[in-house]
VEXDREN-2710 file (C-alpha; in Angstrom, 1 decimal):
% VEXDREN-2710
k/r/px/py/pz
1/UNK/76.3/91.4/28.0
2/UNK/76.9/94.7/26.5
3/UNK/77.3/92.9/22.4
4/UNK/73.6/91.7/23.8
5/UNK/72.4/95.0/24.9
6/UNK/73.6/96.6/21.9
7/UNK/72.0/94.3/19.3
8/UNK/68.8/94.2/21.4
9/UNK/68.9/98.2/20.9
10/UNK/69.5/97.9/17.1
11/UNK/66.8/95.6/16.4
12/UNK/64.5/97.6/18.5
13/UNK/65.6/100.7/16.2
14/UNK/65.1/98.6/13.2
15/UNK/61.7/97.5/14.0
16/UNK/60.9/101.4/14.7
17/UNK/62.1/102.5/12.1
18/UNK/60.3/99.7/10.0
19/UNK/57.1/101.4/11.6
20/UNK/57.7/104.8/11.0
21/UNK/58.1/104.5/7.2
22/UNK/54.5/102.5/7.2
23/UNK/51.4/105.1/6.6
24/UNK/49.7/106.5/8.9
25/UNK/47.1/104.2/9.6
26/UNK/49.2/101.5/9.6
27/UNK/51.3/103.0/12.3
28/UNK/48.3/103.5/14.7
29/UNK/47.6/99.6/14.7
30/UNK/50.9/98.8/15.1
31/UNK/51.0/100.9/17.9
32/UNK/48.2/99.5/19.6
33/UNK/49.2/95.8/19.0
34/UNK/52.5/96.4/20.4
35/UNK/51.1/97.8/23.3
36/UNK/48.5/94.9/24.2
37/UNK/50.8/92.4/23.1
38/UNK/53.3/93.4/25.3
39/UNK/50.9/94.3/28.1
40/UNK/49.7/90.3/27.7
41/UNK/53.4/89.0/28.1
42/UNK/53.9/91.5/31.4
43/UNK/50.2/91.0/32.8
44/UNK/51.0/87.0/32.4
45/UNK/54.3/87.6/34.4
46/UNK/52.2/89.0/37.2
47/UNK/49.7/87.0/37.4
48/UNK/52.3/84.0/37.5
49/UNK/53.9/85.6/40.1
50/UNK/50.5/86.7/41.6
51/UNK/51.0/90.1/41.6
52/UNK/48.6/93.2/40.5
53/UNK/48.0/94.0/36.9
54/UNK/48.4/97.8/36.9
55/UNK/52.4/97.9/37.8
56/UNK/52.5/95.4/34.9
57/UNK/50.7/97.8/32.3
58/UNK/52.9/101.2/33.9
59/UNK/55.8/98.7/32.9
60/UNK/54.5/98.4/29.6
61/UNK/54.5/102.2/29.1
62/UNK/57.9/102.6/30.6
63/UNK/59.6/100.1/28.4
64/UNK/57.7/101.0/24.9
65/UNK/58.4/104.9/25.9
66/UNK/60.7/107.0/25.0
67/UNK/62.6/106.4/28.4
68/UNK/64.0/103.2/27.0
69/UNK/62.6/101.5/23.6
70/UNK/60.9/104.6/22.6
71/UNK/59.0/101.8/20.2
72/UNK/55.5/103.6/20.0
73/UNK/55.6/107.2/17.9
74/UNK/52.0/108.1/17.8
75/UNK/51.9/109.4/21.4
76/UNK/49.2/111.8/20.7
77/UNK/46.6/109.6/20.0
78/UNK/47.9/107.3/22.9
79/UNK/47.2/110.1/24.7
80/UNK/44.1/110.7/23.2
81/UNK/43.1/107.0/24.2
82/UNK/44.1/107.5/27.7
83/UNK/42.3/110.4/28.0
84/UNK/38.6/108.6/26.2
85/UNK/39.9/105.7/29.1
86/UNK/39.7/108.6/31.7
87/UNK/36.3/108.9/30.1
88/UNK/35.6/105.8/30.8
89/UNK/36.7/105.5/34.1
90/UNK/34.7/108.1/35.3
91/UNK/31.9/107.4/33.5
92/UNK/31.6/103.9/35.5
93/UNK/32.4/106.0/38.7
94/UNK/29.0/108.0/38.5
95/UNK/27.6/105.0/37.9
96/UNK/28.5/104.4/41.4
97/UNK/26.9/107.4/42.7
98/UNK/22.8/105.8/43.6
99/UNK/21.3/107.1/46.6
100/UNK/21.5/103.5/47.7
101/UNK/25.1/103.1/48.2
102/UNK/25.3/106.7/49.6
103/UNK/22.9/105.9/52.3
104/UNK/24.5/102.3/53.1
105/UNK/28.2/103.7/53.8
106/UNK/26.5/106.7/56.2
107/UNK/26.2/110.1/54.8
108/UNK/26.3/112.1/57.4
109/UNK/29.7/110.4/58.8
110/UNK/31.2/110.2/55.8
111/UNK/30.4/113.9/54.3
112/UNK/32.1/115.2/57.8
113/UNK/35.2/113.1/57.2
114/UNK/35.4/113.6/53.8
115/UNK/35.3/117.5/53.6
116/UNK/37.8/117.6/56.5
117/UNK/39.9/115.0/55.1
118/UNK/39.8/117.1/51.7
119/UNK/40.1/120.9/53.8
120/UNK/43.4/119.3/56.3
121/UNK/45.4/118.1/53.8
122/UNK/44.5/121.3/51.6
123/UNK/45.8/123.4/54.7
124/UNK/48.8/121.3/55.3
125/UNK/49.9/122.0/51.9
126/UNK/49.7/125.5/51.7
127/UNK/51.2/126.1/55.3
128/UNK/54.5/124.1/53.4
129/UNK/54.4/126.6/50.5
130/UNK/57.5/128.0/51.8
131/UNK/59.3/124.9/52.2
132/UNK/58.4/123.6/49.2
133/UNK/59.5/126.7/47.4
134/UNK/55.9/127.6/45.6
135/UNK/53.7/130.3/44.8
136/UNK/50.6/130.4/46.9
137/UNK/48.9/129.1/43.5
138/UNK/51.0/126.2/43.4
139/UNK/50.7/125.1/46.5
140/UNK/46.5/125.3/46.1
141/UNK/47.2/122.7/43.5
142/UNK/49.4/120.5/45.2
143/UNK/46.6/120.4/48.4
144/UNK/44.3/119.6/45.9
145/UNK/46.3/117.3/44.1
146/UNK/47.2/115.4/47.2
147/UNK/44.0/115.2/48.5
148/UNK/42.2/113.0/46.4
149/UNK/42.5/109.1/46.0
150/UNK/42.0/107.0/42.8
151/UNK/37.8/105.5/43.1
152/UNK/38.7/104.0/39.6
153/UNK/42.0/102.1/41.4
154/UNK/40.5/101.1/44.8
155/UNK/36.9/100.3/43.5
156/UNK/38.6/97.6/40.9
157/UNK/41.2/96.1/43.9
158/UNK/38.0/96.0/46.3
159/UNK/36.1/94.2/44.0
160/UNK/38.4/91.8/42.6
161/UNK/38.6/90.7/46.5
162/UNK/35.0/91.0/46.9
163/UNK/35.4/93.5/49.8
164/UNK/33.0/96.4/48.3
165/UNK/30.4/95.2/50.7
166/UNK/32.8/94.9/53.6
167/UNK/32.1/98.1/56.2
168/UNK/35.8/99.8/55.2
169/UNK/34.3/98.6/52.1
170/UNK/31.4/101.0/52.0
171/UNK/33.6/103.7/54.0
172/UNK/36.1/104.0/50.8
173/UNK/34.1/104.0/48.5
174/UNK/31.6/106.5/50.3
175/UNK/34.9/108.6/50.5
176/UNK/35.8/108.2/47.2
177/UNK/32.6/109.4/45.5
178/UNK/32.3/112.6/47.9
179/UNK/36.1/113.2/46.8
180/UNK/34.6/112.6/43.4
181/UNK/32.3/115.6/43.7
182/UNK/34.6/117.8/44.9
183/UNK/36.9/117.1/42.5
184/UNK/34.4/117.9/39.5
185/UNK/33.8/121.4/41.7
186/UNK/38.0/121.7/41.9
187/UNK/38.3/121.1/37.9
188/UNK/35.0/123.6/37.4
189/UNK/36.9/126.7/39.5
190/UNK/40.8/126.0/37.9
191/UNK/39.2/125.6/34.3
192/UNK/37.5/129.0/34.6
193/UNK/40.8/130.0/34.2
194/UNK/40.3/133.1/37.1
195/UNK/39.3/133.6/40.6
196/UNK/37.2/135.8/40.4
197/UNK/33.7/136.0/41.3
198/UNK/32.2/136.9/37.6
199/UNK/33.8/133.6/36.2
200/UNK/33.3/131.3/38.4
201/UNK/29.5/132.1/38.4
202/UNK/29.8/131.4/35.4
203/UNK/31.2/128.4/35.2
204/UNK/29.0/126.8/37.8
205/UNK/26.0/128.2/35.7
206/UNK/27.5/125.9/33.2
207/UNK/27.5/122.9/35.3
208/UNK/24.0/124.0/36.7
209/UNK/22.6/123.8/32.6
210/UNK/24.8/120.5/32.0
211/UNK/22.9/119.2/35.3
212/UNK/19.8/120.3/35.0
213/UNK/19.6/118.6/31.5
214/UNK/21.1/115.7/33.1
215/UNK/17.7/115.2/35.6
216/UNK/15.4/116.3/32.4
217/UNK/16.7/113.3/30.4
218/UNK/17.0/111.0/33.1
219/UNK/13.5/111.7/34.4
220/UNK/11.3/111.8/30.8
221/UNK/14.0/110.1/27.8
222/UNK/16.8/107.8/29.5
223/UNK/14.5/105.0/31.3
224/UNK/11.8/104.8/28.0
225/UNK/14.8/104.4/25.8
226/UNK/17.0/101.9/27.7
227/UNK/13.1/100.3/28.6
228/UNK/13.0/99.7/24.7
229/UNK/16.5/99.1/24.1
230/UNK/17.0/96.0/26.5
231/UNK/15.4/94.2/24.1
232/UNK/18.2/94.0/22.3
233/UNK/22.4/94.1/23.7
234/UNK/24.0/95.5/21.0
235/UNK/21.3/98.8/20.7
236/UNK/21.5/98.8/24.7
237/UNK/25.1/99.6/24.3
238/UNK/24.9/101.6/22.0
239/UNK/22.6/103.8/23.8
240/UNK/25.1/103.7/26.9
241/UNK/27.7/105.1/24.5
242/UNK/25.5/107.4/23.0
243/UNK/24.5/108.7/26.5
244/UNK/28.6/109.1/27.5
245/UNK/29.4/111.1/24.4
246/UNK/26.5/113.3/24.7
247/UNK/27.7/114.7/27.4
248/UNK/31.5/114.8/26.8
249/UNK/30.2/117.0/23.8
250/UNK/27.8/119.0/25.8
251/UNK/31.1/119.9/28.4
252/UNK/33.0/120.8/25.3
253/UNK/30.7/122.9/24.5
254/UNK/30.3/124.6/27.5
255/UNK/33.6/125.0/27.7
256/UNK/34.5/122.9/30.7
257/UNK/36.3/119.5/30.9
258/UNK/35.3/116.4/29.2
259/UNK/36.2/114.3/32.1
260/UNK/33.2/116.6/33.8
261/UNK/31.1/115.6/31.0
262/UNK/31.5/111.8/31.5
263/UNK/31.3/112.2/35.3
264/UNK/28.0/113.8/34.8
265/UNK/26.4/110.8/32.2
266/UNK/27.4/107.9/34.5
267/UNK/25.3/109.9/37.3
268/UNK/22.5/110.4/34.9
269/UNK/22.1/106.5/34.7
270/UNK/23.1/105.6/38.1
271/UNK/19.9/105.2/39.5
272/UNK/18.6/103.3/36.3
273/UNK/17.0/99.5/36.9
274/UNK/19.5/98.6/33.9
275/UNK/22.7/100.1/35.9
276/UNK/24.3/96.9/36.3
277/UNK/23.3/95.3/32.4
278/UNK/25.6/98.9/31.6
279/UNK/28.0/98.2/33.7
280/UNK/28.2/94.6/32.3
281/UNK/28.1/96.1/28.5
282/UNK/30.4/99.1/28.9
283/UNK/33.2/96.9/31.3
284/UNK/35.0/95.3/28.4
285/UNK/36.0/98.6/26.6
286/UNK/36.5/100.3/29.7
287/UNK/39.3/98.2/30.4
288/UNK/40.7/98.5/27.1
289/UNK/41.2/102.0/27.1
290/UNK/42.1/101.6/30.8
291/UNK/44.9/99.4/29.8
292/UNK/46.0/102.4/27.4
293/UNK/46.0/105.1/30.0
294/UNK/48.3/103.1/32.3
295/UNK/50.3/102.0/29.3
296/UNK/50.2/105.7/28.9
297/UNK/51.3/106.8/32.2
298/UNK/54.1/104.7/31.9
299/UNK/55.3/106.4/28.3
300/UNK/54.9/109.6/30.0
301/UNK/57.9/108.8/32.7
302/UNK/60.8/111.1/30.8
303/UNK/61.7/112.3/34.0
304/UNK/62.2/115.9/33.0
305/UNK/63.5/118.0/35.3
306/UNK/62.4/115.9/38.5
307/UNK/65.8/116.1/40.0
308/UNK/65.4/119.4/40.4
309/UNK/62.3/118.3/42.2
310/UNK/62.9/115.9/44.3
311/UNK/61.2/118.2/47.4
312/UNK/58.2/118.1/45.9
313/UNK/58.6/114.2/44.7
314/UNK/59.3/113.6/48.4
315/UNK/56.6/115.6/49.6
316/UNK/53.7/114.3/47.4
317/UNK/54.7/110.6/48.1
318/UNK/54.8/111.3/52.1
319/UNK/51.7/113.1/51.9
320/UNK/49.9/110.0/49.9
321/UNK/51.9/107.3/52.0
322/UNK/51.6/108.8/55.5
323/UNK/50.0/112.2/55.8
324/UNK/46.6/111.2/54.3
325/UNK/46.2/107.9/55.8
326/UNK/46.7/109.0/59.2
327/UNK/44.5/112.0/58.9
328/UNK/41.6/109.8/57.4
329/UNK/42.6/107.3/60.6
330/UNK/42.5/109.8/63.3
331/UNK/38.8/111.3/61.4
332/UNK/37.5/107.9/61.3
333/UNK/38.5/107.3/64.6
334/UNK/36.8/110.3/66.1
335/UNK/33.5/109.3/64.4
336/UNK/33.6/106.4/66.7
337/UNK/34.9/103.7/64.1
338/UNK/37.0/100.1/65.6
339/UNK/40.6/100.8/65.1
340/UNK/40.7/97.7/62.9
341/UNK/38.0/99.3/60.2
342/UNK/39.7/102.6/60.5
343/UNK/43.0/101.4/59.5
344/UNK/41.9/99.1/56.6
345/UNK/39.7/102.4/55.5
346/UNK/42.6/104.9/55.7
347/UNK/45.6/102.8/54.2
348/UNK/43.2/101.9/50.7
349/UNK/42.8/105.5/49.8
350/UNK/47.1/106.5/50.0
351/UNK/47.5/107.2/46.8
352/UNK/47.2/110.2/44.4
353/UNK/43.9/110.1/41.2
354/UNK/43.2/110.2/38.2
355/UNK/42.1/113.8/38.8
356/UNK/45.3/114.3/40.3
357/UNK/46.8/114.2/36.3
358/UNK/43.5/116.0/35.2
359/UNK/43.8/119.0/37.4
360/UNK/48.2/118.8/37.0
361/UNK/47.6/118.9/33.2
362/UNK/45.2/122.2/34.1
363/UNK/48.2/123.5/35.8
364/UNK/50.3/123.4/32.9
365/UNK/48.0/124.5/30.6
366/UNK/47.4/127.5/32.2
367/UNK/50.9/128.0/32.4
368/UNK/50.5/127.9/36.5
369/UNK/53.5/125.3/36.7
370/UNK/56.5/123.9/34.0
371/UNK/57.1/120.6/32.7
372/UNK/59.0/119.3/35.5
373/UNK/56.2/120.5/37.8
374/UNK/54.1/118.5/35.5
375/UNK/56.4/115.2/35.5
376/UNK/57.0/115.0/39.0
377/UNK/53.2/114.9/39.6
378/UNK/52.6/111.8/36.7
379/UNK/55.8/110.4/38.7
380/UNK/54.4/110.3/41.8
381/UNK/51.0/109.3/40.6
382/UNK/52.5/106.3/39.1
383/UNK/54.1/105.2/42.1
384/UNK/51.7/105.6/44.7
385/UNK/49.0/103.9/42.3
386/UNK/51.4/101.2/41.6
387/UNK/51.9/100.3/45.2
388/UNK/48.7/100.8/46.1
389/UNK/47.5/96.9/45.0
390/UNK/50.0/95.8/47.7
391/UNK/49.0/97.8/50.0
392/UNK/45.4/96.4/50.1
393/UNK/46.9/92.9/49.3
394/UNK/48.7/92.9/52.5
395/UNK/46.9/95.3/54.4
396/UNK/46.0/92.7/57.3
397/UNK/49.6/92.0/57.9
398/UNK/50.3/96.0/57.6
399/UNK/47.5/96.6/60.5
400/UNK/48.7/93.9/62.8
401/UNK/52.3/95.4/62.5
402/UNK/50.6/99.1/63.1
403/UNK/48.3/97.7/66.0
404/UNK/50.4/98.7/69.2
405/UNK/50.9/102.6/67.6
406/UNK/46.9/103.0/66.9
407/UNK/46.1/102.2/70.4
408/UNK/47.5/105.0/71.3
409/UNK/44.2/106.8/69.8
410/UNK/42.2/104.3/72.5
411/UNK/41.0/107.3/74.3
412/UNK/38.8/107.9/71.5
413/UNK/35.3/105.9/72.0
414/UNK/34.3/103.7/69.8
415/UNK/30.4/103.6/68.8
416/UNK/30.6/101.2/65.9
417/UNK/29.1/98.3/67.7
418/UNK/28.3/95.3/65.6
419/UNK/28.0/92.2/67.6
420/UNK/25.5/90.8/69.6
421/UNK/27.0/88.4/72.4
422/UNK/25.3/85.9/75.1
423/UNK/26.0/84.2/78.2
424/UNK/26.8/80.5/77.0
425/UNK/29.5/79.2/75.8
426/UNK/29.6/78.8/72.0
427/UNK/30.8/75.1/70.8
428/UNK/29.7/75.9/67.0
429/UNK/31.2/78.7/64.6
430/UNK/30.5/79.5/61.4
431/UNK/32.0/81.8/59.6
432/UNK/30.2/83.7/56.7
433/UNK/26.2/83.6/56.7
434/UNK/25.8/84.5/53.6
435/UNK/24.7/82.7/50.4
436/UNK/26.2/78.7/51.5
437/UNK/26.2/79.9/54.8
438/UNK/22.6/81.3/55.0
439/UNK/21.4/77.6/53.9
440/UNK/23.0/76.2/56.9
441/UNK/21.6/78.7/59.4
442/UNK/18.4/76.6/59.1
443/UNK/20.1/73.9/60.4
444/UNK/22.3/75.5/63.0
445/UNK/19.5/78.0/64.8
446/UNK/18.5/74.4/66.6
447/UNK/21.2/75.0/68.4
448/UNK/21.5/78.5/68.4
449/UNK/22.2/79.3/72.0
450/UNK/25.9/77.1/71.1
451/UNK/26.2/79.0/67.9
452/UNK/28.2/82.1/67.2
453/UNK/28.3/83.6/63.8
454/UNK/31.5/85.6/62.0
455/UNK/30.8/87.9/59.2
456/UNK/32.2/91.1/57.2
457/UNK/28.6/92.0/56.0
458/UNK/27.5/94.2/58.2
459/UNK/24.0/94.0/56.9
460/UNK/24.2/90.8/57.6
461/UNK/25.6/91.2/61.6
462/UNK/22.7/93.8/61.9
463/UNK/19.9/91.2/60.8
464/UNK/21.5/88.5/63.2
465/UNK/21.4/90.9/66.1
466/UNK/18.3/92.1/65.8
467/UNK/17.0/88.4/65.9
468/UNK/19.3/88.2/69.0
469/UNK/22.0/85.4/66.7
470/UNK/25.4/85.6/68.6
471/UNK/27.7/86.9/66.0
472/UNK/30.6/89.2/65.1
473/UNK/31.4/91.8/62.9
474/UNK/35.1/91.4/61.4
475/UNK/37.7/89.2/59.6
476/UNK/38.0/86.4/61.1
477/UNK/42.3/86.4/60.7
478/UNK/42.3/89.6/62.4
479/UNK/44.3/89.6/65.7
480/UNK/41.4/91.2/67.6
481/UNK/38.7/88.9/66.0
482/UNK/40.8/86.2/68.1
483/UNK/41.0/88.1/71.1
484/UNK/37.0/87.8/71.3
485/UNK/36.7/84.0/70.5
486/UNK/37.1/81.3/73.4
487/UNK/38.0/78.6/70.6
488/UNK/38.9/76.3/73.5
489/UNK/35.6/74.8/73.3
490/UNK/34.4/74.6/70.2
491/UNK/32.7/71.8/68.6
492/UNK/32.2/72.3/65.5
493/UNK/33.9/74.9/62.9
494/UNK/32.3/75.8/59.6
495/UNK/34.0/78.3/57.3
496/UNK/31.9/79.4/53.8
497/UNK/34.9/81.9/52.5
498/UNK/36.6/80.7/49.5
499/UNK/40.0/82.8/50.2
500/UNK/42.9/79.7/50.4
501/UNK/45.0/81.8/53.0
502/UNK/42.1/83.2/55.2
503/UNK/41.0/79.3/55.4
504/UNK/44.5/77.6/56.1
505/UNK/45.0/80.5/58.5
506/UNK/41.6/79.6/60.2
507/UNK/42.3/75.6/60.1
508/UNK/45.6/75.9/61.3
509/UNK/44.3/77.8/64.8
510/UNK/41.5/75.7/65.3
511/UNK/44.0/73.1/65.2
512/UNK/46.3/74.3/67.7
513/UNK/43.6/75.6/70.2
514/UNK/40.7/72.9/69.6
515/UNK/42.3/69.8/68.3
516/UNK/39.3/68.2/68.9
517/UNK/37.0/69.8/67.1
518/UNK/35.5/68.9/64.0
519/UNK/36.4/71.6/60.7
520/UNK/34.6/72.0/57.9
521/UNK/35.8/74.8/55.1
522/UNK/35.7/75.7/51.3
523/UNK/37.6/74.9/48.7
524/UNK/37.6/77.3/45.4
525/UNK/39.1/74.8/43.2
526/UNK/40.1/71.3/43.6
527/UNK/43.9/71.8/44.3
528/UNK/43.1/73.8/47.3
529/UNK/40.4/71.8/48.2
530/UNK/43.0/68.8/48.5
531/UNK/45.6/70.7/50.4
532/UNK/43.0/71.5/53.1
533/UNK/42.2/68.1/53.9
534/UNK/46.1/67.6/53.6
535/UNK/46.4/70.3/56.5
536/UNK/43.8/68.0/58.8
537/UNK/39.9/69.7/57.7
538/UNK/37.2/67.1/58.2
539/UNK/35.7/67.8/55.8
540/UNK/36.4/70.3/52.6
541/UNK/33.2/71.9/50.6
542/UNK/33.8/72.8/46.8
543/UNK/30.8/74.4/45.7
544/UNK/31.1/74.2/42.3
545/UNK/31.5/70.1/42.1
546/UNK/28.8/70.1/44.4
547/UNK/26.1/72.5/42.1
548/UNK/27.2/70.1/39.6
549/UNK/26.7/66.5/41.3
550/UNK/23.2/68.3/42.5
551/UNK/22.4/69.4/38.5
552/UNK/23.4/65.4/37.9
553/UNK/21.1/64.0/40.7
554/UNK/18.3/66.0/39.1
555/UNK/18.3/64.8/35.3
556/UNK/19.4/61.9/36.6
557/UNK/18.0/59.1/33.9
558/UNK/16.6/61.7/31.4
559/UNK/13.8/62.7/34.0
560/UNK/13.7/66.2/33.0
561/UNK/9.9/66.3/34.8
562/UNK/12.1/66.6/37.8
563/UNK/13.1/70.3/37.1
564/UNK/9.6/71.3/38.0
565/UNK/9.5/70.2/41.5
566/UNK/13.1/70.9/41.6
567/UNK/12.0/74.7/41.0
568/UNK/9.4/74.6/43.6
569/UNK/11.4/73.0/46.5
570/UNK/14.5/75.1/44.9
571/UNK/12.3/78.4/45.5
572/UNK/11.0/78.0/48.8
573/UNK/14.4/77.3/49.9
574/UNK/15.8/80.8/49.3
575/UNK/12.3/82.2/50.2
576/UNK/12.9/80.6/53.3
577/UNK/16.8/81.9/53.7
578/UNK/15.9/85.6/52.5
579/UNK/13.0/85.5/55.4
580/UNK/15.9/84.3/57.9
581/UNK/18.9/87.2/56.6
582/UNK/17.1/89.8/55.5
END
């Protein structure tokens, strides 16, 4: 093993040293091709072993850095990279920022929890300042540090599990962006590099100019250009990019950070009808450079000094793992949120941002904190980001094994009501009304006293209550979801969620408490869709052979005069289910 080891290490050195005496150029693509080749080989590893993509990229970093391999030489512009993917990152986060999304996820609610989420854990940190052995200007940016979570980490895990429009949904990412905000403020007051009052005016006079041209070109430039430039993709993004470095110059200019800058242009054009064509067009490069900043992280793990601060370590990855959670719980708990939402809300946002590394590199900068300072902060960044995919992978299971400790906050009234119940007894459920399962509501409001609806829209629930539809906000795998369901008597079970587990979960207890009744679910692919009806469903849905046997039934023969009154039938039929949901 150890002849094995050593030759691995001197072909390794070799194959640096090969690089190193290529020019400079040269080196750079090498660099990069190592990185996304090896990055391909990890990422494929996870996804075999279905496990999140970001732990696989930190891996990357760690093995390619100087930790191990030290393989890549040209750190700084890796750096550089990361810190353009920062750009990035936060460019698509004030995207994020419409008035729309602010007012779904409850602005009043969610500014109170937000600032006292942000102003506890702030507190907490400076009342340990002895403890943790800091100055009182360490400690104000460790609170800060620790307070924020990652809105470019949760947004991508909540969407790949289309949960963004769930209600803990909304709640994170309403969170997120007001921590957003404040972090922009945070960076504004450390970069003025004093805290007093003259600079600090100053500073926020600079934001004030970088803003107030923001709302100049957004209101009279912005819409007229990207108006004439959707005529065409390739000018559109350029015009995106155009926008982004604008105002990662302007900051420069002014003297405050880039990452303020980006922040700034995404808002600009978050309100834009073209917000999502941007989002579409700027995506693929975002991850590309996001790939390199977690690639990045990872080469940054030298581990400097951080066993002489392993307090701090400790401290920063309780605070992320437990502190924060539980004071974003007990907030969200107050505001008169279910226990259930409160929990899935809280455990998303334990871990430390992007800003966190912004605002550490600040530190060191100004020469507030050392290296090691400095590398136990990346460290603990990197691990509570890494574990943060499992954490909302498995976060169901983590709640039901939490359930008996958060009753103990059931003093605390809950006013998030969204369920409408009736009388009768309910002998046909149907779980999701949206999209496949609005078509069926047509059908099924026949019978609608018998009917009782499931959903994690709550849009959705609120339309169905207000037309008096028996339904239920929640996940349907939820132990309290179950608690409220007399599935003794149903009928008839129809599930429109594509998740494989959520839907074998589902058949399986509909099996064992209403063997009689008849199931009908949905398959993503065919494999699953075979299983199911392996596992006893009636009858298993797969949308996509479905669209495609209805595409075949209307050119059926070459009768392509069909379309038309396809597309008028078609038409009315969503007419008809928009009328019904929304």
């Amino acid at each position: 093993m150890n002849w094995l080891t050593g030759n691995v290490a001197q072909a390794v050195d070799g194959f640096a040293g090969h690089i190193g005496a290529l020019p400079a150029s040269e080196v750079i693509i090498f660099d990069i091709a190592v990185i996304l080749i090896l990055s391909a080989m990890f990422a494929f590893v996870a996804r075999t072993l279905k496990q999140p993509l970001i732990p696989a990229y930190v891996l990357t970093g760690l093995v390619l850095g100087p930790l191990v391999f030290g393989v890549v030489k040209g750190m700084d512009l890796i750096n550089a990279f990361s810190e353009i993917g920062i750009a990035f990152l936060l460019f698509t986060a004030g995207l994020e920022i419409s008035f729309h999304k602010i007012r779904e996820a409850n602005l009043k609610k969610i500014a109170l929890i937000g600032i006292l989420q942000v102003g506890i854990i702030f507190g907490i940190s400076l009342l340990c300042v002895n403890f943790l052995g800091l100055t009182s200007l360490q400690a104000a940016y460790v609170g800060i540090i620790l307070a924020f979570s990652s809105t470019m980490v949760d947004v991508k895990l909540l969407a790949d599990r289309n949960e963004l429009v769930t209600l803990h949904g909304r709640l994170i990412l309403g969170i997120l962006l007001l921590q957003d905000l404040i972090a922009i403020i945070a960076i504004v007051i450390f970069t003025s590099g004093s805290f007093a009052v003259a600079p600090l005016v100053i500073a926020f006079m600079k934001l004030g100019l970088i803003l107030l041209v923001a709302v100049l070109l957004q209101k009279f430039v912005l819409n007229r250009l990207f108006n004439f430039a959707a005529q065409s993709n390739e000018f559109m993004f350029l015009c995106a990019l155009a926008v982004l470095f604008f105002f990662i110059v302007m900051a420069y200019l002014a003297e405050v950070s880039i990452v303020i800058g980006a922040f700034i242009a995404g808002v600009s054009l978050a309100n834009s009808p073209f917000k999502l064509e941007l989002e579409s067009r700027i995506s693929p490069l975002r991850d590309f450079f996001a790939i390199l900043f977690f690639v990045a992280l990872g080469m940054q793990l030298v581990f400097v000094g951080v066993g002489s601060r392993l307090v701090l370590l400790s401290a920063l990855l309780v605070g992320a793992f437990f502190v924060k959670p539980i004071v974003t719980l007990i907030l969200l708990r107050i505001t008169g949120y279910q226990p259930r939402t409160s929990f899935l809300t809280a455990v998303s946002i334990a871990q430390l941002s992007e800003f966190s590394l912004i605002i550490g590199g600040i530190g060191l900068t100004a020469g507030v904190f050392d290296a090691s300072f400095f590398s136990t902060i990346v460290l603990a960044t990197i691990i509570t980001m890494s574990v943060t995919p499992y954490l909302i992978k498995y976060k169901s299971g983590l709640y039901t094994f939490f359930r008996y400790p958060i009753k103990s906050l059931g003093f605390l009234p809950i006013r998030e009501v969204l369920e409408y119940k009736s009388k009768t007894d309910k002998e046909i459920l149907l779980v999701g009304s949206h999209r496949m399962g609005g078509a069926l509501m047509e059908e099924l409001l026949s019978k609608q006293d018998k009917l009782l609806v499931i959903d994690y829209n709550p849009e959705i629930i609120g339309v169905l209550m207000a037309k008096k539809i028996a339904c239920v906000y929640g996940d349907v795998c939820s132990p309290e979801m179950l608690d409220k369901i007399d599935m003794t008597k149903l009928k008839l079970v129809i599930s429109t969620i594509p998740d494989y587990e959520q839907t074998m979960f589902l058949l399986k207890k509909v099996k064992k408490l209403a063997p009689k009744a008849k199931i009908i679910v949905t398959g993503g692919r065919i494999s699953e869709t075979l299983k199911l009806y392996e596992a006893g469903a009636d009858y298993v849905v797969t949308p996509k052979i479905l669209a495609g046997r209805e595409l075949a039934g209307i050119i059926h023969r070459g009768n392509f005069g069909n379309l038309k009154l396809a597309k008028k039938k078609h038409l009315e039929h969503l007419k008809g289910i928009h009328r019904l949901l929304y």
